[in-house]
N, C-alpha and C positions, 0 to 999 in steps of 0.2 A: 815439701810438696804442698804444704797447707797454706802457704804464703804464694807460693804458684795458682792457687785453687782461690783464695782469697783478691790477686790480680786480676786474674783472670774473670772471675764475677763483677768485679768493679767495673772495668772491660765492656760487656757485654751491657752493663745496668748505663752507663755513659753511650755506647754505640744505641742502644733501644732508645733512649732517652732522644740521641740527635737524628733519629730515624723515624719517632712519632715526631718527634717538633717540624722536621721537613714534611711531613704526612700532615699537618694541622696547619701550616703556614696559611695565613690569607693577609689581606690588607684590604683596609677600606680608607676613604678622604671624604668626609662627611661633611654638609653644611648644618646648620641650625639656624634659622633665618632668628632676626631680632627686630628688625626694623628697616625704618630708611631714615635716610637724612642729608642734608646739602651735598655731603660726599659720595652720595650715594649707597646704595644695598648695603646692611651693616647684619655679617652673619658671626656664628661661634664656628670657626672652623676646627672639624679637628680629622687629624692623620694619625689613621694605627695601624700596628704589626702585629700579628697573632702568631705565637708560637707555641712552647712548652715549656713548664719546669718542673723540676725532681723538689717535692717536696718533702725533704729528709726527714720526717718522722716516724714513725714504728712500724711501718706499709712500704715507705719511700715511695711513695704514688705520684707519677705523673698529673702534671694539671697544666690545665690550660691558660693562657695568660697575655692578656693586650696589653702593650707598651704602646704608649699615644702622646701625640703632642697638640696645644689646645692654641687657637690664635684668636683676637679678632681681627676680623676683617672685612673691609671695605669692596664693593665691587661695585662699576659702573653698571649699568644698563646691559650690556654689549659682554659683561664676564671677564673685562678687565680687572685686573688687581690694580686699585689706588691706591690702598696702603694696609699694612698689616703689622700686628703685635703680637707677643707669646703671652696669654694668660699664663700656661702651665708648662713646661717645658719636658718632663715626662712626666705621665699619668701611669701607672700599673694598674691594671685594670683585671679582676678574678672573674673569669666567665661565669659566674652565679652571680657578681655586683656589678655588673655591665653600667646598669640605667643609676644606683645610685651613686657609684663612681663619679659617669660623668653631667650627674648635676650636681655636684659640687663645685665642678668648673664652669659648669652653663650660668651657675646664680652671679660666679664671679665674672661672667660675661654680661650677665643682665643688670650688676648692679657700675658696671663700667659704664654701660649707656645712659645710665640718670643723668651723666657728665654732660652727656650732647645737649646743646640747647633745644634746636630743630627738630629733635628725633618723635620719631612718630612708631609707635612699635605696631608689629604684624600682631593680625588674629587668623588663630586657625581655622579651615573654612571645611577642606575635607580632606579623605586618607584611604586608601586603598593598598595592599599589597598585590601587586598583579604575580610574584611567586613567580619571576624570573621564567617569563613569557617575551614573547616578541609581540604580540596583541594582548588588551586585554579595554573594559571599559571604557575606560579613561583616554587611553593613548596608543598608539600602535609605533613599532621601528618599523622603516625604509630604510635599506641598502641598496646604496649608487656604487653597483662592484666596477662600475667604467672609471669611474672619478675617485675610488675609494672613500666614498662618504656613507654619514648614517642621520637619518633624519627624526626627529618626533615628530608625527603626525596626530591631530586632535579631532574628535567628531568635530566639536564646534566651529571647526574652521583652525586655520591657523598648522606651519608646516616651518619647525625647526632646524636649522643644521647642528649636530650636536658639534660644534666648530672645536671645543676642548681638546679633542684628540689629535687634531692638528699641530696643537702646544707643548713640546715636553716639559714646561716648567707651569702648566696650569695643573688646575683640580684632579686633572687627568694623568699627573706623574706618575704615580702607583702603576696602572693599570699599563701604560706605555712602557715603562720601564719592562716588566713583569713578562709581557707580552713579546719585546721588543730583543726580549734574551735570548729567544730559542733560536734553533736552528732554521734556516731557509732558504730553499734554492736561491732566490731571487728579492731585492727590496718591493718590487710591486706584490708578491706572494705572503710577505709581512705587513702588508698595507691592507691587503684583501682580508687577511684573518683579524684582524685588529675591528676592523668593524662587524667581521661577521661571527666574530664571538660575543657579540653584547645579547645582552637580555637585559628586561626592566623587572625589579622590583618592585618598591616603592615608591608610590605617589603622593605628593603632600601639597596641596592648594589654600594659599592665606592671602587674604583680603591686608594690604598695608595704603591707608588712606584712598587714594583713585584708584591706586596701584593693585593687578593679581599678577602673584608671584605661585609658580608651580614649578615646584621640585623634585625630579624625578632620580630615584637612586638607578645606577644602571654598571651590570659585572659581569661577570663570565664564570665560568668552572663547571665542575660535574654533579649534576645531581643521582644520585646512588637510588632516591627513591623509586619501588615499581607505580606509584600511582600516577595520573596524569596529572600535571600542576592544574589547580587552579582559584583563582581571582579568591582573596577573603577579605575581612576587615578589621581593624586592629581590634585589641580585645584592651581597649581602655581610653577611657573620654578624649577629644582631640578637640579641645573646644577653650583652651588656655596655653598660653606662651610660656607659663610655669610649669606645665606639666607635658609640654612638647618633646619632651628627650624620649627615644624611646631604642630596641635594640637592633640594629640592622639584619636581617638572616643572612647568611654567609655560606653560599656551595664550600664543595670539599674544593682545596684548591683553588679558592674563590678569590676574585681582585675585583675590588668597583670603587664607583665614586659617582658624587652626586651632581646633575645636572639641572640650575635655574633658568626659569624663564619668565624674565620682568618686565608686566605689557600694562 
């Protein structure tokens, strides 16, 4: 009976285990801008997976834990990919060492570009969190539900097509993928929810030579909180490409990825 009572607990401690880690799943596909250069926009790109693990010690306590992959890469104007490298090939990442985790691989991304002759690196200009709004300061979404599209629109002028989501194999995979699973009457009815689950995050604007580049993180998922979102500001300098890394917020359930626009 005691080795019945013993399975049995194992059991349960493995099923809880793969039932919070389904419970904590998200993904993000982030850029980090670096610069530019003859090839074009030169970012740290990086793709993660958040899940759980049973950390077997005297508790055996659940924790949370980002598995991530680090690249540089090239991107024309337009958000093509021209070429790309694996810095890191998988990062484990402890949700308490998020940000110093992944500047360990940002330094080995910044000190890759010393290589570029041309290269001209970005300065950071400004930063907002718009707290997964569809308006907010900076930026506001349009949804074209006739066309299935989604747009950034800017006070200043100026009206984006967030064109990635059209790409299964751009910035956008995570979230298409993710989205792309569930169940649906119909493909136009998985077209329509695809854009009309986005929210914006984060805003990041950096000045690279002539060049403004403006990076907007943009996801989906549930927010649990009762308060109404709204607009804050990072709570640390955004005024150096050395201390540019910072940690994405994540809904419950949450999938996003970052969207530039280089003018």
């Amino acid at each position: 009976m005691t080795d019945m009572k013993n399975i049995f607990f194992i059991f349960l401690l493995i099923f809880s285990a793969h039932s919070a880690s389904a419970c904590l799943h998200a993904s993000q596909n982030r850029i980090f801008p670096l610069g530019i250069c003859s090839e074009g926009l030169v970012v740290m790109e990086l793709h993660g997976n958040r899940g759980e693990e049973i950390d077997w010690g005297i508790n055996n306590e659940l924790r949370a834990e980002w598995r991530a992959t680090s690249f540089l890469n090239f991107y024309s104007m337009d958000r093509k990919l021209v070429r790309s490298e694996i810095i890191d090939s998988i990062i484990y990442i402890a949700e308490n060492e998020y940000v110093s985790t992944i500047n360990k691989t940002f330094e080995k991304a910044l000190y890759l570009v010393t290589k570029i002759k041309d290269f001209v690196p970005a300065q950071p200009e400004n930063f907002t969190f718009c707290n997964y709004q569809i308006n907010c300061s900076t930026v506001n979404l349009e949804i074209d539900s006739v066309n299935f599209s989604a747009f950034l629109n800017f006070p200043e002028g100026g009206s984006f097509e967030i064109d990635v989501l059209k790409n299964q194999e751009s910035i956008a995979s995570n979230y298409l993928e993710q989205l792309g699973a569930y169940d649906y009457e119909s493909e136009d009815q998985m077209k329509l929810y695809i854009v009309e689950s986005l929210l914006i995050n984060s805003v990041r604007q950096f000045q690279i030579g002539d060049y403004k580049l403006t990076v907007v993180h943009l996801g989906m998922g549930t927010n649990y909180s009762e308060e109404t979102p709204k607009e804050y500001a990072p709570d640390f300098e955004f005024t150096a490409l050395e201390n540019s890394v910072f940690e994405e917020p994540v809904l419950y359930h949450g999938h996003g990825f970052d969207f530039f626009i280089l003018e």
